[in-house]
N, C-alpha and C positions, 0 to 999 in steps of 0.2 A: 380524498387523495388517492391518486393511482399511480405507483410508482412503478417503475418502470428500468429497465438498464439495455443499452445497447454497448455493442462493438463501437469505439472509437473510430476511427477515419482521419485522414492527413487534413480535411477541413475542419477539425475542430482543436488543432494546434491550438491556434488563439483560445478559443473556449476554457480548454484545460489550462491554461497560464492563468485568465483570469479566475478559474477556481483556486488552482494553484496557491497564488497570491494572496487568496480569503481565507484562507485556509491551513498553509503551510505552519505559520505563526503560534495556533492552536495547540500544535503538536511540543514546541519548546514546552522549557520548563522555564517559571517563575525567574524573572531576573536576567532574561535572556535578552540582550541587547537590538534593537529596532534594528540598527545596524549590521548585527552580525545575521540575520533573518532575509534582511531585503540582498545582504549580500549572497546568500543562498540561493536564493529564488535566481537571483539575476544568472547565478551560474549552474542551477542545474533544474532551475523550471520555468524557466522563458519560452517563450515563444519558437524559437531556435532548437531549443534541447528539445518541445516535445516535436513540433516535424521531425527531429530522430528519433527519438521513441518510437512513432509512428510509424515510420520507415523500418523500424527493424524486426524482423522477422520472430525475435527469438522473446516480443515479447506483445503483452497482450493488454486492453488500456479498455477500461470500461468505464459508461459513462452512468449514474441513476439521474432519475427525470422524474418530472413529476410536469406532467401535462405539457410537456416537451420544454419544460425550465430545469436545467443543469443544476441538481443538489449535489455531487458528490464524485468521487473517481474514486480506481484503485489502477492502479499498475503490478503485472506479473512480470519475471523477468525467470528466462528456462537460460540454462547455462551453467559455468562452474562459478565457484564462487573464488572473487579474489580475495577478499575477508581472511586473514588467517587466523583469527578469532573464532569464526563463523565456520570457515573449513573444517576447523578441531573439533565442531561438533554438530554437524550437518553434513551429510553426507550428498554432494553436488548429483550424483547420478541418477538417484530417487526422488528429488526434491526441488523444488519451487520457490522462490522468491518473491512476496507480496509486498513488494519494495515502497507500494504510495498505498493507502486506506483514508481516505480525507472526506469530512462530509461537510457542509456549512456550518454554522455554530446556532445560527436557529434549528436547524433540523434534527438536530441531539435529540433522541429519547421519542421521536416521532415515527419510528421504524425503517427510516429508511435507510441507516447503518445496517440492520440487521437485514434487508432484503438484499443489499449492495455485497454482504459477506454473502451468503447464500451462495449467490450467482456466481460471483470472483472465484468463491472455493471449487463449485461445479466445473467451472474455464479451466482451473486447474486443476481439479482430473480428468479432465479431458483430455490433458497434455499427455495422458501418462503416469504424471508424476504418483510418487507414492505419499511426499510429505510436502505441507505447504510449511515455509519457514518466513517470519519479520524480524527485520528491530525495533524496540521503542525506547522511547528514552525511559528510566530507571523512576523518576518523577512523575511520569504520567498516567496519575493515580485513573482516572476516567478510563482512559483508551487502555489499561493491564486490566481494567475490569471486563471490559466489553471482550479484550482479545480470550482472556481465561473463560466467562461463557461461552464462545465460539471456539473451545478445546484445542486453546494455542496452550502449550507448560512452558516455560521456563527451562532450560537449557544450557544457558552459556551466558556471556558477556561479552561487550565489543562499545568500541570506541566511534562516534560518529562526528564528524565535523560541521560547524555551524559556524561561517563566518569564518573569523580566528580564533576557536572556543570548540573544544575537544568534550564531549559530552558522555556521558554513559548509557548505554543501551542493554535492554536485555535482548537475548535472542531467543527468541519464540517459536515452538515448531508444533503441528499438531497433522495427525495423518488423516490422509486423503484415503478413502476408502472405495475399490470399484466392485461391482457388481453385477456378470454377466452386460457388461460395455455400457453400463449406465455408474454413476456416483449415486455413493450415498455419504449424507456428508454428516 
């Protein structure tokens, strides 16, 4: 296996939807409605949303590969935060938002999560930023393991919507560290 991550591009809109789609699901918690799920995707990771994503400058969309097959994305997002949750204790000026972290559900524990943070974290110090910050939902016994090894703590709490279903997330933040115009992460 040779895994790999590029910079996304406005031609792999489609690509990311269908990761999106394999993927997004993973991240609920237990009990989470088919319905409330496919209604998320439709409205903020179709096909449509990520051509805007894509498009926007202020954020940054990487893809992991493995022998040029699409395992996995994340998405950065540089800006303020409208989260008033997230505001009270994230500071927008220093910090980064790792808004998507998604891999396949075969690829779990194969490394390619841990090459995909690597790279995402580096992107974002590159930006600058001082702190990279996510949400996850509060249930997501798996993915608060994996973010706690990759020295995301615990922070705060916020509210995430899914569907018609208001969920609990934690917010995660862990610093970005620069070194003479290189990262160390």
């Amino acid at each position: 296996m040779s895994i790999t991550t590029r910079r996304a591009d406005l031609s792999d809109a489609d690509l990311l939807h269908e990761l999106a789609a394999r993927t997004f699901g993973l991240a609920c918690p237990p009990g989470t409605l088919q319905p409330d799920i496919d209604a998320f995707i439709a409205r903020h990771l179709s096909r449509e949303s990520f051509r805007q994503y894509l498009a926007d400058p202020r954020r940054i969309l990487l893809i992991a590969e493995d022998d040029g097959v699409a395992l996995g994305y994340t998405m950065l997002i540089e800006g303020p935060i409208a989260d008033p949750d997230v505001a009270a204790v994230v500071d927008s000026g220093t910090s980064i938002e790792l808004s998507k972290f998604y891999v396949l559900s075969d690829r779990h524990g194969s490394g390619v999560a841990a090459r995909l943070m690597a790279d995402t974290l580096a992107e974002a110090a590159e930006t600058g930023a001082k702190f990279c910050w996510l949400g996850v939902n509060q249930h997501n016994v798996r993915a608060a393991k994996f973010y706690a090894k990759h020295g995301f703590e615990v922070v705060g709490v916020k509210r995430f919507l899914v569907g018609d279903v208001w969920h609990d997330d934690h917010v995660r933040v862990r610093a970005l560290l620069q070194v003479a115009g290189t990262s160390v992460l």
